[in-house]
LORO-656344 format. One record per residue: residue in one letter; chain; x, y, z of N, C-alpha, C, O, CB in turn. Coordinates in steps of 0.2 Angstrom, whole numbers, plus 5000, padded with zeros to 4 digits. Glycine has a CB too. Layout:
+------+------+------+------+------+------+------+------+------+------+------+------+------+------+------+------+------+
| base | zaza |  n_u |  n_v |  n_w | ca_u | ca_v | ca_w |  c_u |  c_v |  c_w |  o_u |  o_v |  o_w | cb_u | cb_v | cb_w |
+------+------+------+------+------+------+------+------+------+------+------+------+------+------+------+------+------+
|    A |    A |    X |    Y |    Z |    X |    Y |    Z |    X |    Y |    Z |    X |    Y |    Z |    X |    Y |    Z |
...
+------+------+------+------+------+------+------+------+------+------+------+------+------+------+------+------+------+
This chain:
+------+------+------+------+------+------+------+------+------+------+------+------+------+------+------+------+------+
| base | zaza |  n_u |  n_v |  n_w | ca_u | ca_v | ca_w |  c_u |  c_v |  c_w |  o_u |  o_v |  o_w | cb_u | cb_v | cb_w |
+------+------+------+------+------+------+------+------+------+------+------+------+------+------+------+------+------+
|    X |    A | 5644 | 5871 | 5864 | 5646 | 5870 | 5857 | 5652 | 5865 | 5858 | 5657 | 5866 | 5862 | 5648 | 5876 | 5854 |
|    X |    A | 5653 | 5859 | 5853 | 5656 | 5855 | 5854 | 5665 | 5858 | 5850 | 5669 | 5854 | 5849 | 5651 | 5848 | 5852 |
|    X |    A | 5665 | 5865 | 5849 | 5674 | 5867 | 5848 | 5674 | 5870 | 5854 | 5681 | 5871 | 5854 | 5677 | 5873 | 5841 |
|    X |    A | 5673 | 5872 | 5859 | 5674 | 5874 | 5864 | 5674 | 5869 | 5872 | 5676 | 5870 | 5877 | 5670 | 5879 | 5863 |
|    X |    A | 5672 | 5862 | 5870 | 5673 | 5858 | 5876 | 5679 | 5851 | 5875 | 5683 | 5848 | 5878 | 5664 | 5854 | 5879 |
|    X |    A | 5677 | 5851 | 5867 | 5681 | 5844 | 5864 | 5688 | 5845 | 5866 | 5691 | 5841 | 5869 | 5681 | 5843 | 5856 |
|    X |    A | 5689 | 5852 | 5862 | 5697 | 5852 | 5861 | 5701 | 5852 | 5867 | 5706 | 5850 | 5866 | 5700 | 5859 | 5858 |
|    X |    A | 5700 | 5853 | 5874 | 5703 | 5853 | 5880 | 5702 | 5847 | 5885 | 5699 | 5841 | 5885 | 5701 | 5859 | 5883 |
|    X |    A | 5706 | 5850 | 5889 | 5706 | 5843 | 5895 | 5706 | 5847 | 5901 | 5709 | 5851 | 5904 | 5713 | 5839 | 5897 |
|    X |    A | 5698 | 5844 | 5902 | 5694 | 5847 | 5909 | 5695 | 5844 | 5916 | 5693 | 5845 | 5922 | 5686 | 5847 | 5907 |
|    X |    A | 5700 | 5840 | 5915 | 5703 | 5838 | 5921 | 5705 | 5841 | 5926 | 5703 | 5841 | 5931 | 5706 | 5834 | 5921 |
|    X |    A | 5710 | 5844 | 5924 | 5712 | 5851 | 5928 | 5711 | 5855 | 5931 | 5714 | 5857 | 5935 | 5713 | 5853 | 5928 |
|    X |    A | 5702 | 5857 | 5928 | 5698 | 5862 | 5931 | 5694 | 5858 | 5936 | 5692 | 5853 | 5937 | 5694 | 5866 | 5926 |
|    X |    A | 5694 | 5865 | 5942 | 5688 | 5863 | 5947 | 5682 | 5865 | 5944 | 5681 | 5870 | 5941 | 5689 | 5866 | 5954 |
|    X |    A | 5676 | 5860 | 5946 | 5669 | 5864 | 5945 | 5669 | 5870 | 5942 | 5666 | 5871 | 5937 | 5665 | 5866 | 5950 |
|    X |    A | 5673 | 5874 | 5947 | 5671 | 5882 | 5948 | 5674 | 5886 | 5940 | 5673 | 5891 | 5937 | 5675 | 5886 | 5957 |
|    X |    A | 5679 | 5881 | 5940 | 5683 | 5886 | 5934 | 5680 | 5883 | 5928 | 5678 | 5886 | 5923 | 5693 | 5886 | 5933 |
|    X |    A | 5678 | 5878 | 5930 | 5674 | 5875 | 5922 | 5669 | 5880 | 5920 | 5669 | 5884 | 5915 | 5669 | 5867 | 5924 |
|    X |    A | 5664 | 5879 | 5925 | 5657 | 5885 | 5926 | 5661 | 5891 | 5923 | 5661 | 5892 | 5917 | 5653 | 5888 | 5936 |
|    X |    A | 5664 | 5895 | 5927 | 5667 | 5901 | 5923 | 5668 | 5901 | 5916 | 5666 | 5904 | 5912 | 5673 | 5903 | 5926 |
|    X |    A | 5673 | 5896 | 5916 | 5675 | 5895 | 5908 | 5669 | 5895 | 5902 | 5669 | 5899 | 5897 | 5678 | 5888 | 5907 |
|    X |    A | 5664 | 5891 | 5903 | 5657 | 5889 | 5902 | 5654 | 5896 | 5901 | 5653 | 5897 | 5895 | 5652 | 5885 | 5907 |
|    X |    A | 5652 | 5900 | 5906 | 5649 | 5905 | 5906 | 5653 | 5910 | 5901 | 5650 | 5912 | 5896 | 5647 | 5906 | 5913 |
|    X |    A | 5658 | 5913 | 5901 | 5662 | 5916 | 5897 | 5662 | 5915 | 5890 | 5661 | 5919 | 5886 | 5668 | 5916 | 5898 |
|    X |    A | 5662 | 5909 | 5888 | 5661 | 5905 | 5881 | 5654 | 5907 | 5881 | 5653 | 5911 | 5877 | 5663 | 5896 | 5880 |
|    X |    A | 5650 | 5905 | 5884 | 5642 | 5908 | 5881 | 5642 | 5915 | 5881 | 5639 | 5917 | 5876 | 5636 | 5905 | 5886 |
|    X |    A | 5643 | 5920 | 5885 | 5643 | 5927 | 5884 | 5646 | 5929 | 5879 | 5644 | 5933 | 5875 | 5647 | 5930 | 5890 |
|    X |    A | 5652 | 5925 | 5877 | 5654 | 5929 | 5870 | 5650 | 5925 | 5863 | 5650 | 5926 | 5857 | 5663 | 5928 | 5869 |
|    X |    A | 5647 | 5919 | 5866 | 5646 | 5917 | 5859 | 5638 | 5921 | 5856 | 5636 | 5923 | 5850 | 5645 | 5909 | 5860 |
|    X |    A | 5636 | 5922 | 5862 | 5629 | 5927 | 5862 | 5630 | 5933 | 5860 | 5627 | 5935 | 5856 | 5625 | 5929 | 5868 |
|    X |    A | 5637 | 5937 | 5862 | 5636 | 5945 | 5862 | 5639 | 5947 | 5860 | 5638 | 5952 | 5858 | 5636 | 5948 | 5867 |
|    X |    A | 5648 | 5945 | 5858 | 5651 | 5949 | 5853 | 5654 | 5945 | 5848 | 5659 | 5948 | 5845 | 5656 | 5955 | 5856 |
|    X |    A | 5653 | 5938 | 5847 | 5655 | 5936 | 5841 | 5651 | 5939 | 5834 | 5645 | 5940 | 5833 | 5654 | 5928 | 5841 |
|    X |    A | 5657 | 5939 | 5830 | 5656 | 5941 | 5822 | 5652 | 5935 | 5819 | 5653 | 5929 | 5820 | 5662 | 5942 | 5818 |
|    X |    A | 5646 | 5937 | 5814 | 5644 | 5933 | 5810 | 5642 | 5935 | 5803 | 5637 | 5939 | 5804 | 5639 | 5930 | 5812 |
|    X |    A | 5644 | 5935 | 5797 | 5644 | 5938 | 5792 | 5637 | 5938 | 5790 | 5634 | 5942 | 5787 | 5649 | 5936 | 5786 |
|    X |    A | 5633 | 5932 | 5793 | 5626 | 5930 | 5790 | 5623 | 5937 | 5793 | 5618 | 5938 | 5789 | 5622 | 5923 | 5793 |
|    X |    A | 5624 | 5941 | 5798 | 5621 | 5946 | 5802 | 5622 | 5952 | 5800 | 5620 | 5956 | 5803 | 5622 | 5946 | 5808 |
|    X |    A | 5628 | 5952 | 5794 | 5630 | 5959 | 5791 | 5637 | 5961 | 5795 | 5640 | 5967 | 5795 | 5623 | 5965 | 5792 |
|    X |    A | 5640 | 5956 | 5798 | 5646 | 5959 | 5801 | 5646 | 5961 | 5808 | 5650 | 5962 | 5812 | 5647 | 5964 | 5796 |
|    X |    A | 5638 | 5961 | 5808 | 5640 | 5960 | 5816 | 5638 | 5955 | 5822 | 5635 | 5950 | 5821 | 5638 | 5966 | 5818 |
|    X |    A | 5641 | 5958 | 5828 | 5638 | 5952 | 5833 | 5631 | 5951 | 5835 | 5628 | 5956 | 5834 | 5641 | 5952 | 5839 |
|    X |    A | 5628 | 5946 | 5837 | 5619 | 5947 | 5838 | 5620 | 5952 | 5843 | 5625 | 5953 | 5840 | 5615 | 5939 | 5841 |
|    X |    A | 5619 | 5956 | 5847 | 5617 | 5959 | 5851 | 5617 | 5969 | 5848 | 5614 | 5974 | 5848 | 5622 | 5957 | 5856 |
|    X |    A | 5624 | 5967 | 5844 | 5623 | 5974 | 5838 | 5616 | 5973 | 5832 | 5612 | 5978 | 5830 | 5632 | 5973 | 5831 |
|    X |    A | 5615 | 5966 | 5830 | 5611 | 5965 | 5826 | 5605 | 5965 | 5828 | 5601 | 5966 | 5824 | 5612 | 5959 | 5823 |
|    X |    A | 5603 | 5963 | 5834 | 5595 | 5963 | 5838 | 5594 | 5974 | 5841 | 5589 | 5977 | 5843 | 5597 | 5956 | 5848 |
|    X |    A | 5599 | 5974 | 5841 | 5598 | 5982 | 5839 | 5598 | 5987 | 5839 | 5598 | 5992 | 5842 | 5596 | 5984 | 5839 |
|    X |    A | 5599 | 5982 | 5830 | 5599 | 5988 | 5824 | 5590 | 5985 | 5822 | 5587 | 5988 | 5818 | 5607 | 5985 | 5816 |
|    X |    A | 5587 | 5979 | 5825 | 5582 | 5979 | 5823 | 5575 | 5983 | 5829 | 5569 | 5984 | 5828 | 5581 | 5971 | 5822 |
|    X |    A | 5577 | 5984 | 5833 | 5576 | 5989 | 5840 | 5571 | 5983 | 5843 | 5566 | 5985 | 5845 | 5571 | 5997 | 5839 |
|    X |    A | 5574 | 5976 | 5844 | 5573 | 5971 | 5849 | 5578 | 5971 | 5854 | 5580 | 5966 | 5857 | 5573 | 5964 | 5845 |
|    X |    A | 5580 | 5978 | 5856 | 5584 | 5978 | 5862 | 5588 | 5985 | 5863 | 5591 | 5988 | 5859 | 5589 | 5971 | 5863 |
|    X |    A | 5586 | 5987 | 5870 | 5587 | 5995 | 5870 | 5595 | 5997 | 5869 | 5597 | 6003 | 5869 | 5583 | 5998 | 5878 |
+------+------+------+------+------+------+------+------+------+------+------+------+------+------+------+------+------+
């Protein structure tokens, strides 16, 4: 997602912290960000409350 690579300066980082950074930003964007379209909760609350995930 381009609010999470634009705003910064990735020069600083090595590979490795980049990757990390990357991977943390996608873990939360999948699993506990809020979305009112979903009733308030994050997709992983919302996948199940539909029992598409144990």
């Amino acid at each position: 997602k381009t609010e999470f690579f634009y705003p910064r300066d990735w020069r600083a980082f090595t590979v490795a912290q980049f990757v990390d950074e990357v991977d943390a930003y996608i873990r939360w964007y999948n699993e506990t960000r809020i979305k009112m379209s979903l009733g308030g909760r994050s997709p992983i609350e919302y996948r199940k409350s539909l029992g598409l995930m144990p």
